[in-house]
Backbone as JSON, one array per atom type, in Angstrom:
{
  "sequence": "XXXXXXXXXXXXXXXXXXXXXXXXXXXXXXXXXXXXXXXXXXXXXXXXXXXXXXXXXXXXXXXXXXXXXXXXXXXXXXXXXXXXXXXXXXX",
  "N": [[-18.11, 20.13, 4.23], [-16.76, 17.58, 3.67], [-14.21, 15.25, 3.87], [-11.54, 12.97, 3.02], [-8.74, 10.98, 2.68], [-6.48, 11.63, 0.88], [-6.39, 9.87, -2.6], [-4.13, 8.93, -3.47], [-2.23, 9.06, -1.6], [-1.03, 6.87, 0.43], [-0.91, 4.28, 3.3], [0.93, 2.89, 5.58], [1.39, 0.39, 8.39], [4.07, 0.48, 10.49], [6.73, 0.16, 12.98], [6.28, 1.65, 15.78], [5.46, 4.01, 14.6], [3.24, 5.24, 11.67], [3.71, 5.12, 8.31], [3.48, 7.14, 5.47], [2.83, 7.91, 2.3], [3.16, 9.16, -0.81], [1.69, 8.22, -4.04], [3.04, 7.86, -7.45], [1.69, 8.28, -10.87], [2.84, 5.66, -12.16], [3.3, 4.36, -10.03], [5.55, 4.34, -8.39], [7.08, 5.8, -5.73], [6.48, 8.59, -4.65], [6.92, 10.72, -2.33], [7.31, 10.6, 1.03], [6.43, 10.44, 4.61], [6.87, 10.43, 8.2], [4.28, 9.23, 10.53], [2.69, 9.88, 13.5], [0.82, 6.93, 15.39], [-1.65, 8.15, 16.34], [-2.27, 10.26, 15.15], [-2.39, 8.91, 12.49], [-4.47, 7.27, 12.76], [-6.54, 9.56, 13.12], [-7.05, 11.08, 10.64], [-7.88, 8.58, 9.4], [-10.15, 8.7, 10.02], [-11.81, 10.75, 8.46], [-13.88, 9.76, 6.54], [-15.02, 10.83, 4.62], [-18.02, 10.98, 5.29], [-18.02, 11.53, 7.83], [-18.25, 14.86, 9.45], [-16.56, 17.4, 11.35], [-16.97, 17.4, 13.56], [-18.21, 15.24, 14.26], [-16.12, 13.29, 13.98], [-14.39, 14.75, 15.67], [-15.8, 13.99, 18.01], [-16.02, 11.13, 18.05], [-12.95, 10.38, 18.3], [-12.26, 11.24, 20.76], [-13.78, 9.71, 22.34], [-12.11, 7.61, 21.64], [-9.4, 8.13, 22.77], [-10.37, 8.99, 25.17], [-10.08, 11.3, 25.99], [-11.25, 15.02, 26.0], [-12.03, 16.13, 22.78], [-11.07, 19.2, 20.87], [-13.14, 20.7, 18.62], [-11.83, 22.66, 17.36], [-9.02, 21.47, 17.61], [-9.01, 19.64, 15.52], [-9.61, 20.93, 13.89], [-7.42, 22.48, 13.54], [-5.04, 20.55, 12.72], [-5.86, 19.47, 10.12], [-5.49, 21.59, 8.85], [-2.81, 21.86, 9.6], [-2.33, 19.28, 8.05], [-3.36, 19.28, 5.76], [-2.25, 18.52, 3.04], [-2.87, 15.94, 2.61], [-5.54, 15.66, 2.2], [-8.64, 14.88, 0.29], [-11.67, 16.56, -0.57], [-14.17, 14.88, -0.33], [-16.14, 15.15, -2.66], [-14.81, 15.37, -4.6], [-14.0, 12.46, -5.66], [-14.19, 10.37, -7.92], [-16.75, 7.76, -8.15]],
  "CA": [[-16.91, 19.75, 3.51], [-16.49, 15.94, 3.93], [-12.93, 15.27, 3.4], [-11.21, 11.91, 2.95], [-7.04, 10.79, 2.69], [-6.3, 11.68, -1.64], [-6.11, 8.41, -3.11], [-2.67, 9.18, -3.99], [-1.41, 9.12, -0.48], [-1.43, 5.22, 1.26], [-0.59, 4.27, 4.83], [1.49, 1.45, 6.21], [1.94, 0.52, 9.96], [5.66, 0.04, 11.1], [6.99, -0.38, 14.0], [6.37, 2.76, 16.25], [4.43, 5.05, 13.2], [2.92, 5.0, 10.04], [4.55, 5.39, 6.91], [2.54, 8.24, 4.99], [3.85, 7.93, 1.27], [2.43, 9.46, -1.91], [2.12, 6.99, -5.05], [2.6, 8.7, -8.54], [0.99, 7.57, -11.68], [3.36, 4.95, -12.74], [3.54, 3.13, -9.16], [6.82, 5.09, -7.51], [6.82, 6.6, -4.25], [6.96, 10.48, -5.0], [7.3, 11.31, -1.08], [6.9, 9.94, 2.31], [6.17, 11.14, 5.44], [6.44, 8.87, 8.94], [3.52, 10.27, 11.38], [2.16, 8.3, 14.96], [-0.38, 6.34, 15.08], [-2.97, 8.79, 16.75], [-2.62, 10.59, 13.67], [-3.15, 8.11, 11.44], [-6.34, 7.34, 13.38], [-7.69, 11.07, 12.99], [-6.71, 10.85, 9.18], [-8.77, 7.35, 8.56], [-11.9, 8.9, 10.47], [-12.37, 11.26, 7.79], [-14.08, 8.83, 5.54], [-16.02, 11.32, 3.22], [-19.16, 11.18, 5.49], [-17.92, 12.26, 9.01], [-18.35, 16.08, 9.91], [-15.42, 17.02, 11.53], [-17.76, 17.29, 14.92], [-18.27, 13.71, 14.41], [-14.44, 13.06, 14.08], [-14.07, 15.32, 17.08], [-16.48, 13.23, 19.14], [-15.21, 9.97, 17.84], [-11.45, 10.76, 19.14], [-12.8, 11.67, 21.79], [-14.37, 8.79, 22.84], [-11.46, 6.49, 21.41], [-8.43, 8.45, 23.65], [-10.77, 9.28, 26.78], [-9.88, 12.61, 26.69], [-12.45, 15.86, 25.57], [-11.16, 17.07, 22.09], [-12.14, 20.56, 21.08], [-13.28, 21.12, 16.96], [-10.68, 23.45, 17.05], [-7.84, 21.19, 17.73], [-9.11, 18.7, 14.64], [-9.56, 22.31, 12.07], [-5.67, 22.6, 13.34], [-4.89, 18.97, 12.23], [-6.9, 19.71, 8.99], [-4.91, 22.91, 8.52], [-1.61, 21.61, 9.72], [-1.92, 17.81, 7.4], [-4.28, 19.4, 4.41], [-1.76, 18.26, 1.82], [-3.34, 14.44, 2.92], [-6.77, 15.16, 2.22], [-9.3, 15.82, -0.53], [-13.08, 16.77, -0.38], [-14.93, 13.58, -1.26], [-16.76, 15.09, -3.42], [-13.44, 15.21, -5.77], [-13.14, 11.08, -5.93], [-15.39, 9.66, -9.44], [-16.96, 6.39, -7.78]],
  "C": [[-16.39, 18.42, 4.04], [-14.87, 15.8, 3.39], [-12.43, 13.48, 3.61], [-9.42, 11.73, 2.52], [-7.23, 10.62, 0.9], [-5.77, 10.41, -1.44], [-4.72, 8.19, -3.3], [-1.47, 8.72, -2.78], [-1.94, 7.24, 0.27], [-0.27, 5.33, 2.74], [-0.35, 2.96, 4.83], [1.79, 1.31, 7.58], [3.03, -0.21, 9.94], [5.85, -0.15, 12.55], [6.93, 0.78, 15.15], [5.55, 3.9, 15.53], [4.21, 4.34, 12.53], [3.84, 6.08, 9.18], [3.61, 5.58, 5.97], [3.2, 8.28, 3.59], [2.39, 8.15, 0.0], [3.15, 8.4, -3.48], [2.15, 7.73, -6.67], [1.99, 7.58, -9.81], [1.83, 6.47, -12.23], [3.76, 4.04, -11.19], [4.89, 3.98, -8.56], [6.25, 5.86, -6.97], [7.05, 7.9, -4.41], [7.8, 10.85, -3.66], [6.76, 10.58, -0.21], [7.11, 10.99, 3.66], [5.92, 9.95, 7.26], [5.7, 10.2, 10.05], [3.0, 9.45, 12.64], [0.88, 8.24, 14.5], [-1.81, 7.18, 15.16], [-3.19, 9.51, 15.45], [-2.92, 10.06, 12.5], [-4.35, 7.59, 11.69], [-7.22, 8.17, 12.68], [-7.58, 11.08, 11.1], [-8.06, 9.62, 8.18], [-10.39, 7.69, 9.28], [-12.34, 9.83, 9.81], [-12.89, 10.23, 6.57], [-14.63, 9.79, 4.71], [-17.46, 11.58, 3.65], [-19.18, 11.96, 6.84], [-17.64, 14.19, 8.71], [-17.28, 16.12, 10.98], [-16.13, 17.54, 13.23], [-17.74, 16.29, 15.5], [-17.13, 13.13, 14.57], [-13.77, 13.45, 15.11], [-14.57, 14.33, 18.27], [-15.91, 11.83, 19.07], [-13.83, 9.74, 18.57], [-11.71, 11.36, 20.23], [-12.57, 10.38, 23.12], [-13.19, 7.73, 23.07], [-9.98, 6.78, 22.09], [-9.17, 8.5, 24.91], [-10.55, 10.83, 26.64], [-10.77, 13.62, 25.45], [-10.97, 16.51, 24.23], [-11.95, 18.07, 21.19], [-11.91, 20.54, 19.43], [-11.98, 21.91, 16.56], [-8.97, 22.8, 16.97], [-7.72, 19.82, 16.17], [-8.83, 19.97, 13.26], [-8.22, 22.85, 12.57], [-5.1, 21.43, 12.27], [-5.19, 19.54, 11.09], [-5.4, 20.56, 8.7], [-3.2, 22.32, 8.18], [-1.02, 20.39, 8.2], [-2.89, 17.86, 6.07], [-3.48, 18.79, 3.2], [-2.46, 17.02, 1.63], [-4.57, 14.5, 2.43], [-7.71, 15.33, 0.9], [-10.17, 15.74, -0.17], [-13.58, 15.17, -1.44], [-15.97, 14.1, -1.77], [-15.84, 14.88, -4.99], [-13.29, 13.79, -6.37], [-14.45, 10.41, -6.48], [-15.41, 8.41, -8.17], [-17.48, 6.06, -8.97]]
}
């Protein structure tokens, strides 16, 4: 299950977080959401091809510190409204 940030949802860096905001079909901001950066990290390393092993190991690598599959299929769980299965997005 490859997952990727729904097109719908865009990311801006501010000053301290990102600014997590859903775009509706006519260009207005439906909802926003401000989240830290590490999370907007783990968010943009689901591209659609990473396994969330690979996303595990990746953040891993890019904090220093060991992070366990289980604490990314929280994330997942916790920030699912953010994501869809790239198999969902027509290229």
């Amino acid at each position: 299950m490859p997952l990727i940030l729904n097109p719908e949802w865009r990311m801006r860096k501010e000053l301290g977080y990102v600014l997590l905001y859903k775009i509706t079909d006519i260009g207005t901001i439906a909802e926003q959401s401000f989240i830290n950066p590490l999370d907007a990290i783990v968010i943009t390393l689901f591209d659609g091809e990473r396994a969330i092993e690979e996303v595990a190991s990746v953040l891993s690598y890019v904090t220093g510190h060991l992070v366990d599959i289980q604490e990314i299929k929280l994330f997942i769980d916790k920030n699912f409204r953010y994501f869809i299965e790239s198999s969902e997005v027509p290229f």
